[in-house]
C-alpha positions in Angstrom: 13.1 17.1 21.5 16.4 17.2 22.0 19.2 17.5 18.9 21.3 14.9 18.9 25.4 15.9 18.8 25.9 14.2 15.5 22.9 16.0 14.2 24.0 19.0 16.0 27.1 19.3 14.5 26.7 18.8 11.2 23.9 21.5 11.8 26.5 23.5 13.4 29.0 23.7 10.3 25.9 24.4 7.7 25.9 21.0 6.0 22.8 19.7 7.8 20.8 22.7 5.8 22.4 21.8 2.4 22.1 18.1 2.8 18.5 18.2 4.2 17.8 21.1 1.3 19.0 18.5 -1.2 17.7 15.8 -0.3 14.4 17.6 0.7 13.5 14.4 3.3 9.6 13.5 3.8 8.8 10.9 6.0 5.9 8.5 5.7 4.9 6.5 8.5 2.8 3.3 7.8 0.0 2.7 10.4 -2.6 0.1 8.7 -2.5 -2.6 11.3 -5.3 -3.9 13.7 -2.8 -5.1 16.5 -5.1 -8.3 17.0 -2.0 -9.8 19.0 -2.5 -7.3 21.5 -6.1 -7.8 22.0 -7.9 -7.4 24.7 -5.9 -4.0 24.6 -5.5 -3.8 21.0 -9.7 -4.1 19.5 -10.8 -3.3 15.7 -11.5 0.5 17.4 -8.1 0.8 19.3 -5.0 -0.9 16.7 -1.7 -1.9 17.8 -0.4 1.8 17.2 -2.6 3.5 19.3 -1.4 1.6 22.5 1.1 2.9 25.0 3.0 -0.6 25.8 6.4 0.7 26.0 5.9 4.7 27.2 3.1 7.0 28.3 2.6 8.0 24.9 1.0 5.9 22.0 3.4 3.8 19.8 2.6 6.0 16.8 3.3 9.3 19.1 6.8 7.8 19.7 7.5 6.8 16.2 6.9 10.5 15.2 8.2 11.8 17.6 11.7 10.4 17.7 12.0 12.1 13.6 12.3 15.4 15.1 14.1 17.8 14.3 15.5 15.8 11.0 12.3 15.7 9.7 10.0 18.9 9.7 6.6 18.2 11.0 4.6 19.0 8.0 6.6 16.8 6.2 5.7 13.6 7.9 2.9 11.6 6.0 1.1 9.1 8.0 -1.0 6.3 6.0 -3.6 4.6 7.8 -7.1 2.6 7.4 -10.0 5.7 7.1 -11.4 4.4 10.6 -8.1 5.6 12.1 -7.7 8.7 10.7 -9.2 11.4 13.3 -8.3 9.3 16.3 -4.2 9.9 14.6 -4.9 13.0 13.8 -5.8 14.2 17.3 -2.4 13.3 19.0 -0.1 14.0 15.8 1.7 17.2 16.3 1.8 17.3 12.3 -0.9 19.1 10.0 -4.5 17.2 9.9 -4.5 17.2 6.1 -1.1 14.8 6.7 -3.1 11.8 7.9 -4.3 10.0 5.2 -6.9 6.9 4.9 -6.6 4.1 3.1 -10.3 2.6 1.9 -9.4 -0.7 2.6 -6.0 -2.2 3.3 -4.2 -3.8 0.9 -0.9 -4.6 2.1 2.3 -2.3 2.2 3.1 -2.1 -1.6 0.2 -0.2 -2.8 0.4 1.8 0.7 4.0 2.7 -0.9 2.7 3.5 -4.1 0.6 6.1 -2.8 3.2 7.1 -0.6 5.4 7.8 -3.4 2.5 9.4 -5.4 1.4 12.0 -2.6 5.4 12.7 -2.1 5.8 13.1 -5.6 2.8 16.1 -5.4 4.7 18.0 -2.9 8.3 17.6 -4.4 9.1 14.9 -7.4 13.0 15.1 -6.3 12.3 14.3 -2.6 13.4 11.6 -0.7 11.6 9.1 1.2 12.1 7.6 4.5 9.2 4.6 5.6 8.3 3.5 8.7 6.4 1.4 10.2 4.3 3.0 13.6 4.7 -0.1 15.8 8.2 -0.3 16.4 10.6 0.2 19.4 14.0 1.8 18.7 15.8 4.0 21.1 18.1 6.3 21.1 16.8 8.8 18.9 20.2 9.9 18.3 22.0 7.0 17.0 18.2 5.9 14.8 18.4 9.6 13.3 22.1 9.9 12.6 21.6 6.4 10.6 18.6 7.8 8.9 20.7 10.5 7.5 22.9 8.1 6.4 21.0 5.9 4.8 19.2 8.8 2.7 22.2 10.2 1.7 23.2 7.1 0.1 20.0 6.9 -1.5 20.9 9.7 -3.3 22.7 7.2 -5.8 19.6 5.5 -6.9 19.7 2.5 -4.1 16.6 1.2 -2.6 18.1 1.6 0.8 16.5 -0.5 4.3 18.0 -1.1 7.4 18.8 -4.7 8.6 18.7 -5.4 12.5 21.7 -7.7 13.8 20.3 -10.8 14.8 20.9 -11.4 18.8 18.8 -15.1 19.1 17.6 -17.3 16.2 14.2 -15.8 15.8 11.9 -17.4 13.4 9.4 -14.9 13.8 11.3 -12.0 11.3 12.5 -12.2 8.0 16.0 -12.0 7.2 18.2 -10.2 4.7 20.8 -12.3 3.2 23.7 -9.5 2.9 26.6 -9.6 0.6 29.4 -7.2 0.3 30.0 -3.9 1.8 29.6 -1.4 -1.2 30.2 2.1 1.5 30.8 2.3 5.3 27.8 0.8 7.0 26.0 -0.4 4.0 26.3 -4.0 2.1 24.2 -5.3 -1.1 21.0 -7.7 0.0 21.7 -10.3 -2.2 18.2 -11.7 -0.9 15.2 -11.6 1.4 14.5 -15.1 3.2 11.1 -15.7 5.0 10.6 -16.7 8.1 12.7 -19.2 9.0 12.4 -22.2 11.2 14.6 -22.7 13.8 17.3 -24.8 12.7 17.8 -22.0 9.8 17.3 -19.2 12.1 20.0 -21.1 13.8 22.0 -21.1 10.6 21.4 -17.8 9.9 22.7 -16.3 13.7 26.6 -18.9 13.0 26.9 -17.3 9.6 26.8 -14.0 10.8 25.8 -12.9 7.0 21.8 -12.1 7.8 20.1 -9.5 9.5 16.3 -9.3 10.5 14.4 -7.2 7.8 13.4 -4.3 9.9 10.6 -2.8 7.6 12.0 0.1 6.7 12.8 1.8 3.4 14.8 4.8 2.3 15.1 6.1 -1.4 14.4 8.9 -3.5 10.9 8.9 -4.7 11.6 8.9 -8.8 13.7 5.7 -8.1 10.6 3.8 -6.0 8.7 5.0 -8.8 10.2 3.5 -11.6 10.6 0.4 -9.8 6.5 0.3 -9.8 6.8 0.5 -13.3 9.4 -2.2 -13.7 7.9 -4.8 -11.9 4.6 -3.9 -10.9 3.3 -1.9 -13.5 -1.1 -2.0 -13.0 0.5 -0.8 -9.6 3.0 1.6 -11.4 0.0 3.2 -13.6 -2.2 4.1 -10.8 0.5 5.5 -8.7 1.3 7.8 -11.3 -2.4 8.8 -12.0 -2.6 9.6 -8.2 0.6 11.8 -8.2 -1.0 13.4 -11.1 -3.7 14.4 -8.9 -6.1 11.5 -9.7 -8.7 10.5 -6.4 -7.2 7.2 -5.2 -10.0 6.3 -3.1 -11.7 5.8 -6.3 -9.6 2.8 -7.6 -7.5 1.7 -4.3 -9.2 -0.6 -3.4 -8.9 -2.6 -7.4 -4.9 -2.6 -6.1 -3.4 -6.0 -6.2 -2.7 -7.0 -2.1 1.2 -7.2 -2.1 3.5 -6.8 0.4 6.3 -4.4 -0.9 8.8 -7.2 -0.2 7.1 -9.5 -2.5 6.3 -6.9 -5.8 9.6 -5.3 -5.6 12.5 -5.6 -3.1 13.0 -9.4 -3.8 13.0 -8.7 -7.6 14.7 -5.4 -7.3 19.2 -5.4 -7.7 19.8 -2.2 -6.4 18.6 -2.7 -2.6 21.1 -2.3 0.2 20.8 -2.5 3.7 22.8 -0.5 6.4 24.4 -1.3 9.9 21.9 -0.4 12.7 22.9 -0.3 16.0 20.2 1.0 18.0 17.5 -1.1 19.8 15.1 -2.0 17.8 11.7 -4.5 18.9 8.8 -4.7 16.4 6.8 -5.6 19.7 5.0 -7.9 18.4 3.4 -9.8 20.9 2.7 -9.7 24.4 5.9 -11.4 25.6 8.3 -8.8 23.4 7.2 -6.6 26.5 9.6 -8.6 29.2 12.8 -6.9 27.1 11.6 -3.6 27.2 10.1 -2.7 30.6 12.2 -3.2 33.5 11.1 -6.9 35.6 10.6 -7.5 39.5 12.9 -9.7 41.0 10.9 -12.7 39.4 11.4 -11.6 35.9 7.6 -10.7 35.8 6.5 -7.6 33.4 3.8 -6.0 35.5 2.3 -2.5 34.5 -0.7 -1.0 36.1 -2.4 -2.4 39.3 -0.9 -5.5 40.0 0.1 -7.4 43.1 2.2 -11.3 42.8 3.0 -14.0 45.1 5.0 -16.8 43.9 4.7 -15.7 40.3 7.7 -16.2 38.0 8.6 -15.1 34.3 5.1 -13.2 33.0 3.2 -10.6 31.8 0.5 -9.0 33.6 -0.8 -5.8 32.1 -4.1 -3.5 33.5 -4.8 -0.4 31.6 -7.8 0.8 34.1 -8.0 0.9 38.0 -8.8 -2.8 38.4 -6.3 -4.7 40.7 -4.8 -8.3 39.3 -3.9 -10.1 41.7 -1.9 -13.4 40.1 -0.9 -16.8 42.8 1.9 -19.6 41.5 1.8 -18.8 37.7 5.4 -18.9 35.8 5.4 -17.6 32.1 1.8 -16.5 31.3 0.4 -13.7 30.3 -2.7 -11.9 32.6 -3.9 -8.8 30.8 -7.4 -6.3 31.6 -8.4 -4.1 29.2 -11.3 -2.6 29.0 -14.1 -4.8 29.0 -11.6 -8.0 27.7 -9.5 -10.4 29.7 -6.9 -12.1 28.4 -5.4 -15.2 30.0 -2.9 -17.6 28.3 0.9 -19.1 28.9 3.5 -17.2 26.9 4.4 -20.3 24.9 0.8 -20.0 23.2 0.3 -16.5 22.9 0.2 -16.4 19.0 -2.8 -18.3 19.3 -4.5 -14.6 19.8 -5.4 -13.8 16.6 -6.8 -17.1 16.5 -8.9 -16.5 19.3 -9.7 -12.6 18.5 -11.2 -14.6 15.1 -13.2 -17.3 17.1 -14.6 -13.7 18.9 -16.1 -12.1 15.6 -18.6 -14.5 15.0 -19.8 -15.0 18.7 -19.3 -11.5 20.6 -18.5 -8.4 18.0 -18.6 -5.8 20.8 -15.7 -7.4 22.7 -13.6 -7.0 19.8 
């Protein structure tokens, strides 16, 4: 991959090496979701992160990937449900040993918590940067030179993440509610806000004072740690056992399901979020596709074999060598995938899930 010039040259003058050497930076990635949304592409046996929607490679590929060379391959950590862990492991250029499987999810705090522990058994001073394996952010250059950032100011005991500017009131991210800048780029969260509906989302985009919460975390993994113990601490205990070298698939699964939001950033006062100004999508649906691949002339998203007449404003998506041929249809999604087809307007397309549940109890092999 190619070094990007701010990397470059503060590799160049030596202090890349002494920063990175102080800061000894792991990486985990977090890659427990199903992807229902994405279904019929996305099944219980192919998640969200396995796809290749924006690229030729997998999402999860891309997401590694783009860490290089600020993060050294066998020091990327990826944390995923056990069913997923050889299908990961076979287009990872990281060691096998790195993948590791959850026995059951549990949401992303005690997927951080383990995080913490199995950085903590390679190097208790490291720092941590998490990740989630299903987003979009491009360039590299200007995503790692903010990385770099963000970890160094870490290094003051902050629970660092990285807020995305809003661009349209979107009600389906969280926000960060940001206060004042405490270093160049960075300001204190003075809160997290949930989803919003659209008349706050509204709010939120005039103020100018909240950013979506991206998802991802940077801090040093003693200061995670002892936030466990703070304000989680049944989490906090086993987290420590595992660093210690105790089995976690033997108790995981008695971890509370939390998000990491909810057991610690919200409750947390050291948590700051920096600037971002790459792109960033957490592709979260079908219709996040139509801003990040290039449209026809009628602003339809097509990828594989696909032909339109009077077709305006949609999705159309085929994986395999079938042909879709669509006729006078205007913001709908049309996707083939394997032995699924999807077909639904845009406006109604997180009524998937739903559907993908109405599936399990009739048809478990489309799934």
């Amino acid at each position: 991959m190619k070094v990007s010039n701010g990397i470059r040259k503060i590799r160049d003058n030596g202090y890349f090496e002494n920063v990175l050497l102080k800061m000894n930076l792991f990486a985990v990635i977090m890659a427990g979701g199903k992807g229902e949304r994405f279904w019929p592409a996305g099944r219980i046996s192919r998640p969200k992160q396995m796809l290749s929607l924006t690229g030729d490679k997998s999402m999860i590929e891309e997401t590694v990937l783009r860490l290089f060379p600020l993060i050294q391959p066998d020091h990327v950590l990826v944390i995923t449900n056990k069913k997923y862990v050889k299908q990961i492991q076979d287009v990872l250029p990281i060691p096998a040993e790195n993948v590791i499987g959850e026995p059951e999810g549990r949401d992303t705090a005690p997927c951080v918590a383990l995080a913490a522990a199995l950085v903590r058994r390679k190097d208790p001073g490291a720092t941590m940067i998490l990740l989630p394996a299903d987003h979009m952010i491009r360039p590299t250059k200007l995503f790692q030179e903010k990385l770099l950032s963000a970890a160094e100011a870490a290094q003051s005991g902050a629970l660092v993440t990285l807020g995305i500017t809003p661009t349209y009131p979107a009600t389906g991210y969280g926000y960060l509610h940001l206060g004042a800048s405490v270093e160049n780029g960075f300001h204190k969260v003075l809160e997290f806000k949930e989803k919003p509906d659209r008349t706050t989302a509204e709010m939120f985009l005039r103020e100018g004072h909240y950013h979506w919460n991206s998802g991802m975390f940077i801090w040093r993994a003693d200061v995670i740690s002892e936030a466990f113990r703070k304000y989680v601490p049944e989490l906090g205990k086993r987290m420590d056992a595992w660093a210690g070298g105790a089995d976690f698939t033997l108790d995981f699964s008695e971890c509370p399901k939390i998000s990491i939001d909810y057991a610690v950033m919200e409750k947390a006062d050291n948590v700051i979020a920096g600037d971002t100004h790459f792109e960033w999508s957490d592709v979260g649906s079908w219709s996040s596709l139509k801003t990040l691949l290039p449209a026809d002339e009628d602003g339809n998203v097509c990828k594989g074999n696909v032909v339109t007449l009077d077709s305006k404003g949609s999705v159309l998506f085929s994986d395999d060598d079938t042909l879709i041929g669509v006729i006078g249809m205007q913001n709908v999604a049309v996707v083939k995938s394997g032995n699924g087809i999807l077909v639904c307007p845009l406006s109604e397309e997180q009524k998937v899930k739903n559907l993908v549940e109405q599936m399990q109890t009739i048809v478990q092999e489309f799934i």
